[in-house]
C-alpha positions in Angstrom: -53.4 38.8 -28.0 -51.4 42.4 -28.3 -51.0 44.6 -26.0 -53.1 47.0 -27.3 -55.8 44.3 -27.2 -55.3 44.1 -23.3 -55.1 47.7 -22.5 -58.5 48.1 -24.6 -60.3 45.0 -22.2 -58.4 46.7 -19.1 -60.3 50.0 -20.3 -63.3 48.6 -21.0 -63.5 46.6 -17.6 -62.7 49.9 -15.6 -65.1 51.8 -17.4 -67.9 48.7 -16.0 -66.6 49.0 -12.6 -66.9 53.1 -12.8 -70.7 52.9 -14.5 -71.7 50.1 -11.4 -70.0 52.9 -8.8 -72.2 55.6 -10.3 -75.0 53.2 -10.3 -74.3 52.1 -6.5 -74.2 56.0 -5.2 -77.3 56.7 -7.3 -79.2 54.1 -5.5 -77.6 55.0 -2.3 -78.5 58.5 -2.6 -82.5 57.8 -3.3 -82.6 55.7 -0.5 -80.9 58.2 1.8 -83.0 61.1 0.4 -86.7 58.6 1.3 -85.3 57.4 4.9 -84.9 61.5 5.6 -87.9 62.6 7.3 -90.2 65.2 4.7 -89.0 68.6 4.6 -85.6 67.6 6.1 -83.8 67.4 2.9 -84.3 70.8 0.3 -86.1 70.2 -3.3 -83.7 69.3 -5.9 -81.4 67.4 -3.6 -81.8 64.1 -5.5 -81.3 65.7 -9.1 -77.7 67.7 -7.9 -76.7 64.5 -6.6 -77.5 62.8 -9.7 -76.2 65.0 -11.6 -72.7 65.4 -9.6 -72.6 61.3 -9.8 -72.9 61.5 -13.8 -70.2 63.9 -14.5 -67.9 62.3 -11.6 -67.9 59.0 -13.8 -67.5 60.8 -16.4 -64.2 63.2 -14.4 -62.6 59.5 -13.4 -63.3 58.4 -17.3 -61.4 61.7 -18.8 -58.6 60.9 -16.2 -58.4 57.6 -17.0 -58.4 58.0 -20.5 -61.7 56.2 -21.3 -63.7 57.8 -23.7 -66.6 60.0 -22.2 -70.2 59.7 -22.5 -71.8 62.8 -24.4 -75.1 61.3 -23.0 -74.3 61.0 -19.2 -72.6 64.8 -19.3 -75.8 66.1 -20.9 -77.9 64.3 -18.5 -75.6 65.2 -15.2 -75.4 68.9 -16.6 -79.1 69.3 -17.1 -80.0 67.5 -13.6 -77.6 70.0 -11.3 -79.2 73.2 -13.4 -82.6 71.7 -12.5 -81.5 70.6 -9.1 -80.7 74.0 -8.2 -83.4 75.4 -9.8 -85.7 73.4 -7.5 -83.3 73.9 -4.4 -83.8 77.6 -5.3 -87.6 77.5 -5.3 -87.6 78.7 -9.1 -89.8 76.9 -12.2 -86.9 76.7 -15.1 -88.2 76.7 -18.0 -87.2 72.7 -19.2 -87.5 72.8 -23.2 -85.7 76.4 -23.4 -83.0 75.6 -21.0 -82.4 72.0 -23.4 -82.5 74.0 -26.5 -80.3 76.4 -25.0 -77.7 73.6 -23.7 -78.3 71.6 -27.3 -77.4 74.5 -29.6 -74.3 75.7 -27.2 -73.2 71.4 -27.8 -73.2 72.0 -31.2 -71.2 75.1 -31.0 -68.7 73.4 -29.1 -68.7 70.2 -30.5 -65.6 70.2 -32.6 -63.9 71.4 -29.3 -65.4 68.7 -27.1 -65.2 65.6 -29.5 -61.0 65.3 -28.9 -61.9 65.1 -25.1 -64.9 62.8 -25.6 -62.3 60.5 -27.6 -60.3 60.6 -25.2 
């Protein structure tokens, strides 16, 4: 087995290890957020926590060199501008705001897919 081979596994099992930390915080988090007595914890809480926990595993991928997930930044981007939109009090408009994000992912795209290969 060549090196290469190794360093791909040893990639591979870190990126496990990082998507089961997300995972673990996630769950954490929810279960925090229902112990909390109601009105104790602000609207939108749960989605910017979500979403910081998404694009962290995705910060310790880029740093680690393991290829990022398009999926889990468009996910973790869309639940912090919803998350504060709620924390704010304010109804964003959902399908405009995706279209909006979509169309600027396409724009960027050629830009972002050398740091999603990563």
């Amino acid at each position: 087995m060549g090196t290469t081979s190794l360093h791909a596994e040893a990639k591979e099992a870190l990126n496990r290890r990082l998507e089961a930390v997300g995972w673990g915080l996630f769950l954490i988090i929810i279960g925090i957020l229902w112990l909390a007595p109601q009105g104790v914890v602000p609207e939108g809480t749960w989605l910017i926590a979500a979403g910081l926990i998404l694009l962290g595993v995705n910060l310790a991928r880029y740093l680690n060199a393991i290829r990022l997930s398009g999926t889990s930044l468009l996910l973790g981007l869309l639940a912090i501008v919803f998350g504060i939109g709620e924390f704010f009090g304010l109804e964003l408009p959902f399908v405009a705001i995706l279209l909006i994000i979509f169309g600027a992912g396409m724009i960027l795209r050629p830009w972002l897919d050398p740091l999603l290969e990563r």
